[in-house]
C-alpha positions as CSV (number, residue, x, y, z in Angstrom):
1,X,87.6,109.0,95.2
2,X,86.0,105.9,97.7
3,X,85.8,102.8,96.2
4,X,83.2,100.8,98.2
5,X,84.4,98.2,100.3
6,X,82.2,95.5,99.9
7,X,82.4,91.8,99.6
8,X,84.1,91.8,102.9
9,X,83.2,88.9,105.5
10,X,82.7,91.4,108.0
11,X,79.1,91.2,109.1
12,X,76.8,88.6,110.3
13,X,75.3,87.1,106.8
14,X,74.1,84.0,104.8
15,X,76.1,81.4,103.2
16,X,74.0,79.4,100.8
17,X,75.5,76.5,99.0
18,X,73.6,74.8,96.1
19,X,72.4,71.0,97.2
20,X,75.4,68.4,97.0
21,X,73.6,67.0,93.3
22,X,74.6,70.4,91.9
23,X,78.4,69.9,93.1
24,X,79.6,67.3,94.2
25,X,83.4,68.3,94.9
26,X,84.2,71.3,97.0
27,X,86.2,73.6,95.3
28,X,89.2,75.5,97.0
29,X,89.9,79.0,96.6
30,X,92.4,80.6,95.3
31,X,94.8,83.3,96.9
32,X,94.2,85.6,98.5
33,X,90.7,83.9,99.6
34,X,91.4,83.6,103.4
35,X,88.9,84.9,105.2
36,X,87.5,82.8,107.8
37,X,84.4,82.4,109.6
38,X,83.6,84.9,112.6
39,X,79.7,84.4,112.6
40,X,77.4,81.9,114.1
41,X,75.1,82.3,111.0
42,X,77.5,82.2,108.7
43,X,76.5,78.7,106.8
44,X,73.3,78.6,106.6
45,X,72.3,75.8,103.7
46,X,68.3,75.3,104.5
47,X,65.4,77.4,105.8
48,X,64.2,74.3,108.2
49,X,67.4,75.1,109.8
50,X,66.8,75.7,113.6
51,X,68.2,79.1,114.1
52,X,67.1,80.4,110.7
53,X,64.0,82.0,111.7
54,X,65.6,83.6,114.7
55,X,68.2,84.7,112.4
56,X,66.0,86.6,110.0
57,X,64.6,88.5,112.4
58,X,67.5,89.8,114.2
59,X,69.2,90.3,111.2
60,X,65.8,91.9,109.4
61,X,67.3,90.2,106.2
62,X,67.1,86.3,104.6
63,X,69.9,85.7,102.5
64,X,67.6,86.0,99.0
65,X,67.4,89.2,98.6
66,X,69.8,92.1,98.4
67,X,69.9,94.5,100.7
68,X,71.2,98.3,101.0
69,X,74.5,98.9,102.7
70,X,75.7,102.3,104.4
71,X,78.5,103.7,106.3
72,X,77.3,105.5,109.5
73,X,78.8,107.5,112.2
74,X,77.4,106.7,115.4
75,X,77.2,108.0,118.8
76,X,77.8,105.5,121.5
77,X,76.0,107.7,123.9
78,X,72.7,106.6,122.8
79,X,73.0,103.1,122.9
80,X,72.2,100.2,125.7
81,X,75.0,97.9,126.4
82,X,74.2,94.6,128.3
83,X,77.8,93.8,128.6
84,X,80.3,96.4,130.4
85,X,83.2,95.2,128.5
86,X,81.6,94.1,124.9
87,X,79.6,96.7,122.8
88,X,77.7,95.9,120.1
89,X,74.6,96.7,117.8
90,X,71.1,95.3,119.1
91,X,71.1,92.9,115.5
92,X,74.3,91.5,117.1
93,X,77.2,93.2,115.2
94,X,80.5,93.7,117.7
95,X,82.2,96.9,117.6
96,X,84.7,96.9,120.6
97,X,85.9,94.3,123.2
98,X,87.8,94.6,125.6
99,X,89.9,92.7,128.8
100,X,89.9,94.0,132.4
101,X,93.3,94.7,132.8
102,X,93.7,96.5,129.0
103,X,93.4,100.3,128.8
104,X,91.9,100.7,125.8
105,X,89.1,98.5,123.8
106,X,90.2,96.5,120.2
107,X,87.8,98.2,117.6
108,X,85.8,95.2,115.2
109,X,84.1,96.8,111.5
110,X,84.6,99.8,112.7
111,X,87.0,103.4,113.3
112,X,87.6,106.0,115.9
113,X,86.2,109.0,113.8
114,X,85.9,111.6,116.8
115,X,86.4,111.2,121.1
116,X,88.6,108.6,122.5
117,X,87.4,105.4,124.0
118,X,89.1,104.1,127.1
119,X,88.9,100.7,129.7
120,X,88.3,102.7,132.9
121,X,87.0,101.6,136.8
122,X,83.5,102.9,137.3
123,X,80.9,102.6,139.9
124,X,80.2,99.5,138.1
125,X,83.5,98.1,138.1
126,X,85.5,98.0,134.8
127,X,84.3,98.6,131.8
128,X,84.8,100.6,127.9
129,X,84.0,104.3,128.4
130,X,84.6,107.3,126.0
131,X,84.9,111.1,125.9
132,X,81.7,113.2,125.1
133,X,80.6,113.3,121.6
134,X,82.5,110.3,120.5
135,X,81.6,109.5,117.2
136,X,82.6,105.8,115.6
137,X,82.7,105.0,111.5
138,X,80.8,102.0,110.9
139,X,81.6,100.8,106.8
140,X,79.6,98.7,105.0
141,X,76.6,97.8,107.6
142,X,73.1,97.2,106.1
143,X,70.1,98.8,106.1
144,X,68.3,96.5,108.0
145,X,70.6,96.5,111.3
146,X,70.1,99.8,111.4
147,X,65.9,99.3,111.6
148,X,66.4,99.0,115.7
149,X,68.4,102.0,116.5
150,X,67.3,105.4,118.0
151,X,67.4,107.7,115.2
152,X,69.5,110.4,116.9
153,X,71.8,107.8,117.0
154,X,73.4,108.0,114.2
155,X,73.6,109.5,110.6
156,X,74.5,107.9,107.0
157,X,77.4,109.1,105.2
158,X,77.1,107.0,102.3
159,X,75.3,104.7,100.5
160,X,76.0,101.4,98.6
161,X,73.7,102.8,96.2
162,X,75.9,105.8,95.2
163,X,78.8,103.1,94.1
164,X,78.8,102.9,90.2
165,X,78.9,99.6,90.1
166,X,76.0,98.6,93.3
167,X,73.6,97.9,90.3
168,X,75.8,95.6,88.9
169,X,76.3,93.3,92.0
170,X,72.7,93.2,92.9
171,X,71.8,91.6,89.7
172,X,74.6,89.2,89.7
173,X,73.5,88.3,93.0
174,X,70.0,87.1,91.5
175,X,71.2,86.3,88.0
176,X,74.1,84.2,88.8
177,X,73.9,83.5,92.5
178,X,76.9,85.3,93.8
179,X,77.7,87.0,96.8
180,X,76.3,90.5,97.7
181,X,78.2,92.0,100.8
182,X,77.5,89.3,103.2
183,X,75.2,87.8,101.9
184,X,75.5,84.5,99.5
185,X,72.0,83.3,97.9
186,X,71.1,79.8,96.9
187,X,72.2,79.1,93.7
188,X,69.7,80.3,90.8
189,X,66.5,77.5,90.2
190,X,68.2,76.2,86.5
191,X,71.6,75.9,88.0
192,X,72.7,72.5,86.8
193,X,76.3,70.5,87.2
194,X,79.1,71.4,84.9
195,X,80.9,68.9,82.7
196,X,83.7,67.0,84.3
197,X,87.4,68.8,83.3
198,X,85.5,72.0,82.0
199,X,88.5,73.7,83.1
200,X,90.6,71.9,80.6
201,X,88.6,72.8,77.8
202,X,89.0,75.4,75.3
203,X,86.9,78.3,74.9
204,X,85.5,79.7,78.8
205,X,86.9,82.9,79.2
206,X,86.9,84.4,82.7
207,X,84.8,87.7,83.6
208,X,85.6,90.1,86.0
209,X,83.7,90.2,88.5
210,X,85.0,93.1,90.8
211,X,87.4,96.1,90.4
212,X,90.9,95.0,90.5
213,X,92.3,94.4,93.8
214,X,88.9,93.7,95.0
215,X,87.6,90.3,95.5
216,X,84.4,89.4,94.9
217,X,84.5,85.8,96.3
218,X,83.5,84.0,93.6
219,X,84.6,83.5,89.6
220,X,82.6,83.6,86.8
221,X,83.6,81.9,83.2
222,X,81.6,82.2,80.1
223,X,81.5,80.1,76.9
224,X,79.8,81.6,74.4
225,X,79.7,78.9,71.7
226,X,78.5,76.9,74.5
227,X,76.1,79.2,76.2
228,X,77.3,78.4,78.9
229,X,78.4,80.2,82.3
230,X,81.0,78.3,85.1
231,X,79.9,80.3,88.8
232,X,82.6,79.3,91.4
233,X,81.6,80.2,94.7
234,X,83.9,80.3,98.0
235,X,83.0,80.7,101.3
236,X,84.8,81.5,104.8
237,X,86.3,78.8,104.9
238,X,88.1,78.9,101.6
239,X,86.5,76.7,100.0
240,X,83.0,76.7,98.2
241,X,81.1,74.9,95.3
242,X,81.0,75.2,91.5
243,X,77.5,75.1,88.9
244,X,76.9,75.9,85.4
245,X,74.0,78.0,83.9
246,X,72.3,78.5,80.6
247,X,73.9,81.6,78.7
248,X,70.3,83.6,78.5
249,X,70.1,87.0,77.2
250,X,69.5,88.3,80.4
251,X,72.9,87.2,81.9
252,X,74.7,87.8,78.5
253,X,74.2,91.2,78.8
254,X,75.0,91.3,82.3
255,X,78.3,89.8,81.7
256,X,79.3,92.3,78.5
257,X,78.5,95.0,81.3
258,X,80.4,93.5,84.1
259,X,83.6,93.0,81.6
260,X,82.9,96.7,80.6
261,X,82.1,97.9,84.0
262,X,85.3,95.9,86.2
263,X,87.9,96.1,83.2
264,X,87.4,99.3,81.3
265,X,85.9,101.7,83.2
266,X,87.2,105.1,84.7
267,X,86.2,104.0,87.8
268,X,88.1,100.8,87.5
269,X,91.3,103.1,86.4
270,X,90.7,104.9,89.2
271,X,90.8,101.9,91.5
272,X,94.5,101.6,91.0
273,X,95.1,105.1,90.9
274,X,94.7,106.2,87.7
275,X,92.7,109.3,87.0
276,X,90.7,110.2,83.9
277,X,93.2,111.9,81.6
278,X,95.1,108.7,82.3
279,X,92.7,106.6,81.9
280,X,91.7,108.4,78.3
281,X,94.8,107.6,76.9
282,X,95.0,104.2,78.2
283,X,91.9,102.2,76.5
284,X,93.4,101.6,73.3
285,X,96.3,100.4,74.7
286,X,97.0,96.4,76.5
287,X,97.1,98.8,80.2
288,X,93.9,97.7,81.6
289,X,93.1,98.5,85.2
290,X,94.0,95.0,86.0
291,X,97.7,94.9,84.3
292,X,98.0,98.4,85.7
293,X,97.4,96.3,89.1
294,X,99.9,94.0,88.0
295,X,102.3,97.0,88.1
296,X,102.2,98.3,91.4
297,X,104.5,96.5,93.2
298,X,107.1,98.5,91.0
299,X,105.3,101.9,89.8
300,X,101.9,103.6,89.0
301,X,100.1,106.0,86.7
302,X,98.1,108.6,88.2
303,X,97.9,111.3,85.0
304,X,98.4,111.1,80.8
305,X,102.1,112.3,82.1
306,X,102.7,108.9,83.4
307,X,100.9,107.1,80.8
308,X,102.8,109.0,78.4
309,X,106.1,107.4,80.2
310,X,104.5,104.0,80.7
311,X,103.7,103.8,76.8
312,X,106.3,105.1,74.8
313,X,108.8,102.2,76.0
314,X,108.4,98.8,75.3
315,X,108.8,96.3,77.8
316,X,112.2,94.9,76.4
317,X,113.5,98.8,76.9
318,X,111.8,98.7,80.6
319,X,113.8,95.6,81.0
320,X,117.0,96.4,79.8
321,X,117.0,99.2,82.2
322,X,115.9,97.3,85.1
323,X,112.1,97.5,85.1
324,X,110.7,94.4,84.6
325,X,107.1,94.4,84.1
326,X,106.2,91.5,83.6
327,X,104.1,89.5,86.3
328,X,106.1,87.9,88.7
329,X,105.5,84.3,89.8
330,X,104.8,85.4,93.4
331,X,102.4,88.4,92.3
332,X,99.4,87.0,94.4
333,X,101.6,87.7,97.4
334,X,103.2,90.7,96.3
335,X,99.9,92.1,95.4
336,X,97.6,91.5,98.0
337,X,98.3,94.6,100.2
338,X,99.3,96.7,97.1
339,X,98.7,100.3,97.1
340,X,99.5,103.1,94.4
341,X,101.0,105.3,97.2
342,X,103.9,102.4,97.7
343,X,105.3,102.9,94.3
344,X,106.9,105.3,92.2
345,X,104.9,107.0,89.8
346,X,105.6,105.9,85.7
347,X,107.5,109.4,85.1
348,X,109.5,108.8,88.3
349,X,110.5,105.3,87.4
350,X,111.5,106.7,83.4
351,X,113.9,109.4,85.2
352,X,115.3,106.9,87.6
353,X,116.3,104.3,85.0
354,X,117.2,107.3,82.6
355,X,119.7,107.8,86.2
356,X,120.8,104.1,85.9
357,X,119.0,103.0,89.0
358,X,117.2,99.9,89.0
359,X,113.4,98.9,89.9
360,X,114.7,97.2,92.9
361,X,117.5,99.8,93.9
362,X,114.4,102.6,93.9
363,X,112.8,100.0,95.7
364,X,115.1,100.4,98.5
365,X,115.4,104.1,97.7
366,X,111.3,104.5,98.4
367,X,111.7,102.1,101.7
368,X,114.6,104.4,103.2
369,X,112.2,107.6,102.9
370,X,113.0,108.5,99.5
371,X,110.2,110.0,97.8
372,X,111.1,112.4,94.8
373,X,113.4,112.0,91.7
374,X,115.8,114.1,93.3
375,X,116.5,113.0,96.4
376,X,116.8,109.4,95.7
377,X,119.5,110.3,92.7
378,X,121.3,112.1,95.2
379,X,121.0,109.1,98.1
380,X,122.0,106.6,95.1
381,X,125.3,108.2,94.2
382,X,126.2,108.2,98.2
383,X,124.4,105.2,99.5
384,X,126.2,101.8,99.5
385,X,124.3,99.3,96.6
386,X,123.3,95.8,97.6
387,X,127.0,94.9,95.9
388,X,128.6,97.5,98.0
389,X,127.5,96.1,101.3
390,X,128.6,92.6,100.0
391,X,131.9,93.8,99.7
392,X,132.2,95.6,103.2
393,X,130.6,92.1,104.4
394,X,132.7,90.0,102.6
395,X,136.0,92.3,103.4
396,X,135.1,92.4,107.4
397,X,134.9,88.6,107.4
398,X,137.9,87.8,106.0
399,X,141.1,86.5,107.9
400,X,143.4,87.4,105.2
401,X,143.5,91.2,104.5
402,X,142.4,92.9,101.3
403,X,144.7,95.9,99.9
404,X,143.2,99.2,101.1
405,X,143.0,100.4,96.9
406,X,140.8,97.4,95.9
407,X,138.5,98.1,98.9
408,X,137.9,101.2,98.2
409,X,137.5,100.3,94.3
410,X,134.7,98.1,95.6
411,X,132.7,100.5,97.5
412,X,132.0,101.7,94.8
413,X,130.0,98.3,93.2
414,X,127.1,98.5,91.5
415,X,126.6,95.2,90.4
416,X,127.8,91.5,92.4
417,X,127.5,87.8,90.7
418,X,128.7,85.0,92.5
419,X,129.9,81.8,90.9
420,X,130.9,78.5,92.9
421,X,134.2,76.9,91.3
422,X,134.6,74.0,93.8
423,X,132.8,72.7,96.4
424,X,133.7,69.6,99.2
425,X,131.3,68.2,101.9
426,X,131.7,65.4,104.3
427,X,128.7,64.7,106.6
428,X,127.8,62.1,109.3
429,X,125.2,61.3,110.7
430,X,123.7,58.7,113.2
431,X,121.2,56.2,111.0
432,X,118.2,57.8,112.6
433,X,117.9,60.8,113.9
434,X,119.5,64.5,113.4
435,X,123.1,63.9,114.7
436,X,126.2,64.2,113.7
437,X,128.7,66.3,112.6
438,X,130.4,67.3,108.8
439,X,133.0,69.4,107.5
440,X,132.8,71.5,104.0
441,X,134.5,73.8,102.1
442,X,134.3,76.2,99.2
443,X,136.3,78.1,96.6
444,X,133.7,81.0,95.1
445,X,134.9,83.4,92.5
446,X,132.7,86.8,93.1
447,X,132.8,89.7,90.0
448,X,132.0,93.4,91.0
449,X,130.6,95.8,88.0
450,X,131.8,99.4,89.2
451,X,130.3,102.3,88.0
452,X,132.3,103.6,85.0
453,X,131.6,100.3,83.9
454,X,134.8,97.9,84.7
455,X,135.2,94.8,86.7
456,X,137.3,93.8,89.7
457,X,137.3,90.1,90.9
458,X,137.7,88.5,94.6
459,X,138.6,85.2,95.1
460,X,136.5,83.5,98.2
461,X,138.0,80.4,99.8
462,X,135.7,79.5,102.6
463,X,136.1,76.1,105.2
464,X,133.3,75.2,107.9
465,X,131.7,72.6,110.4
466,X,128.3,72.0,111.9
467,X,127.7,69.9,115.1
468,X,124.7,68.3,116.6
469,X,124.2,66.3,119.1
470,X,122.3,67.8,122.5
471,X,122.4,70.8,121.0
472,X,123.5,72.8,117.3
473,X,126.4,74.0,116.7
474,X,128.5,75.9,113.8
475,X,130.7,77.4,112.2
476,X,133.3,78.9,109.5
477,X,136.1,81.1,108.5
478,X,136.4,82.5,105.0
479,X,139.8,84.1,103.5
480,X,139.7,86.8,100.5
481,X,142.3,86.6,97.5
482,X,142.4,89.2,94.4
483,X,145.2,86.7,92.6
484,X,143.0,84.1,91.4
485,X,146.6,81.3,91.6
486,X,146.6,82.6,95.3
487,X,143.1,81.5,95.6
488,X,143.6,78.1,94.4
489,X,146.8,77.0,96.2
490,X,144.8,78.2,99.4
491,X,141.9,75.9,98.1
492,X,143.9,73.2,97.5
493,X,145.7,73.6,101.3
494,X,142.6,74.4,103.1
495,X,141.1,71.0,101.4
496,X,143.9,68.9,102.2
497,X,143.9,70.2,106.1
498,X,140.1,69.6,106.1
499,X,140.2,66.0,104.9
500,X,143.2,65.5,107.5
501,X,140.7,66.1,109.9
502,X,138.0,64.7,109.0
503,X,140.2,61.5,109.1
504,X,140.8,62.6,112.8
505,X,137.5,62.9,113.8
506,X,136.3,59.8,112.5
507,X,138.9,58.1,114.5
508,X,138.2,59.7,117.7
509,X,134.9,59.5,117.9
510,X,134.6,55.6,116.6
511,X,137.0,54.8,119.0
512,X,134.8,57.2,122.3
513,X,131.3,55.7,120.9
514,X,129.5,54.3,118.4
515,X,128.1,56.5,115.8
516,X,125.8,53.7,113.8
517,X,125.9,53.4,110.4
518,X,126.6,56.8,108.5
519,X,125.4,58.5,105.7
520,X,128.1,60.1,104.0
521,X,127.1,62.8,101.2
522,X,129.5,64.9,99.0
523,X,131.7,64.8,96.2
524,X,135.0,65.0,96.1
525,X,136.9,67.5,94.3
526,X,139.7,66.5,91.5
């Protein structure tokens, strides 16, 4: 299935903000709003603007009124280009670009579909050529920029008018005043300023206003009690302007069918990969499309098989096997390139934690080329865990030598904690600046859970320095002990050495130069 891509500052457009009485704070957008301003035109706030009526008619299009959008392939052949290494559409759109001295050109809004396009030497000098019958995928351009080109040129494989939801957007854009493609109108005539700390009220709810995963470039919030509506509207530079509107019958209805549309649909299932038998047996249940978005950092439903496996646990038996799905505090980050074909589906995940491997062990699993239930079982049972390569780390570091039977215990970890039993710090510094020099040292107890379920135990003693004065230096030497009284006698000798020389040091170098005052942080040990 194609989900449109639109809402995408790809194209030269309109910007319309409402006058500064109608806002008079900018509003900042939230992640991932980022995109940032590539057109001349972009930012256009009043129609006595200079370069507005040249604007219009190059673009065929004013910024009011929405407009039909299409994906094209087009044939290079039957275009004029002014430029030998630019090519673009005669409303002003680039496509490719190129340097002298690069062999090929960087594509912009559009795709290689068929040929190959090349920087080569010609009669002309050099400039971007291509094979016979190349053919380029253009997504997403309007109708209107399409007005000045032969008609042989090209031919429409889509429209914006086939997407389910096209309707939708096009009266948002005149009922509410929110963006359309590229376009962003003036806000609606009986827009009107909201009340100060809205957002802290109770009662405004917030609407979709895109498939999830999408974004739309704006949010909407409705109050219904208040008849109200909250439009926040963000431009290319990440930041944009808020206004209220009246509730009206009109936009009421609108918004029931943009919460319907956006967060219930099949189409919106489908947008995160589910299809319609999962979907089905999903819509009496809290998986929306947008929690199922939530998910996909760690799995995905595609069919009523993997709803059946996402449903019949609860989230406490997810958990306790290591699939925690609840949203994680860095989800906007996590989530902005998510994509159901990263993931494991919900049945694959329920037969890997029935296999005692966690979310983020199949994690690693999927990222090493893993991509059944089978193979990653198999790559588990052989493949070192994240504990496992602590050990070898830990056990290649050391100065003192760990018994060949505990090692090989330990390669066979499934689990590590560290815990910090003592700690000691000295540094010194100069009164400004970054030099100085310090000394530190640290006993760490570290537990291994092995896989028939017992626990083995290393005891870490570790002692370093750090240096800088024209230049950064460091360093440290760390000894392993399975005897945790072994351990400690070492800590307690490797602490006394330390503050011998730290004594040492201080003497040398107050009697070679004069350090300044010092700061001197750390605690001492009892």
């Amino acid at each position: 299935m194609h989900t449109w891509k639109n809402h995408r500052p790809l194209r030269a457009g309109f910007h319309w903000q409402p006058t500064w009485s109608l806002s008079p704070y900018s509003v900042h957008a939230p992640s991932p709003y980022s995109a940032s301003s590539v057109e001349t035109e972009a930012g256009f706030t009043d129609h006595a603007d200079p370069g507005f009526e040249e604007t219009v008619a190059r673009l065929g299009r004013d910024g009011r009124r929405p407009v039909e959008h299409l994906d094209i392939l087009l044939s290079p052949d039957r275009l004029h280009r002014p430029s030998p290494l630019t090519f673009s559409l005669p409303t002003g759109e680039l496509l490719a670009s190129a340097q002298p001295d690069w062999r090929a050109p960087q594509l912009h809004g559009c795709a290689l579909h068929t040929g190959e396009l090349s920087v080569g030497e010609t009669s002309e000098g050099r400039r971007i050529t291509w094979t016979p019958a190349t053919l380029l995928l253009i997504e997403d351009i309007p109708r209107t920029s399409l007005d000045s080109l032969p008609a042989d040129s090209f031919s429409v494989v889509r429209s914006g008018d086939s997407d389910p939801a096209d309707a939708l957007r096009r009266q948002a854009f005149a009922l509410l005043g929110t963006r359309y493609h590229s376009d962003i109108p003036p806000a609606p005539d009986d827009a009107f300023p909201p009340e100060p700390g809205w957002e802290n009220s109770q009662g405004f709810e917030h609407l979709a206003t895109e498939y999830p995963g999408l974004s739309s470039a704006a949010e909407v919030f409705m109050d219904e009690q208040r008849s109200t509506l909250i439009v926040r509207r963000f431009g290319y530079d990440g930041r944009g302007t808020e206004y209220a509107l009246s509730l009206t019958r009109e936009r009421a209805d609108l918004a029931d069918r943009m919460v319907e549309e956006y967060g219930h649909s099949l189409t919106a299932y489908a947008s995160v990969g589910a299809g319609q038998d999962a979907a089905r047996s999903l819509l009496s249940t809290p998986w929306t499309p947008a929690a199922l978005r939530r998910l996909l950092p760690v799995l995905h439903v595609e069919d009523a098989d993997d709803a059946a496996h996402l449903t019949v646990r609860s989230a406490e038996e997810w958990l306790r096997d290591g699939w925690d799905l609840r949203t994680p505090n860095n989800a906007h980050v996590l989530l902005q390139n998510a994509d159901p074909r990263q993931s494991w589906r919900a049945s694959e995940a329920a037969a890997l934690a029935a296999a005692g491997i966690s979310a983020d062990r199949a994690r690693e699993l999927r990222s090493a080329g893993c991509r059944s239930v089978e193979t990653a079982v198999a790559a588990h049972a052989c493949r070192p865990t994240a504990a496992a390569r602590q050990v070898r780390e830990l056990v290649e570091s050391s100065q003192t030598p760990v018994p060949d039977e505990i090692s090989t215990q330990l390669a066979q970890a499934q689990e590590h904690q560290a815990r910090e039993v003592e700690t000691w710090r000295r540094d010194h510094r100069r009164s400004c600046g970054p030099e100085g020099w310090g000394v530190w040292a640290s006993l760490t107890h570290h537990t291994f859970s092995l896989r028939d379920g017992s626990v083995r135990s290393l005891w870490d003693v570790t002692n370093g320095w750090w240096a800088i004065s024209d230049e950064g230096e460091e360093g440290q030497s760390c000894c392993l002990f399975t005897d945790e009284h072994e351990a400690r006698d070492s800590w307690r000798s490797t602490l006394s050495a330390l503050q011998e020389y730290e004594q040492e040091l201080l003497q040398e170098h107050l009697g070679m130069q004069r350090l300044g005052p010092s700061d001197v942080s750390g605690n001492e040990v009892s």
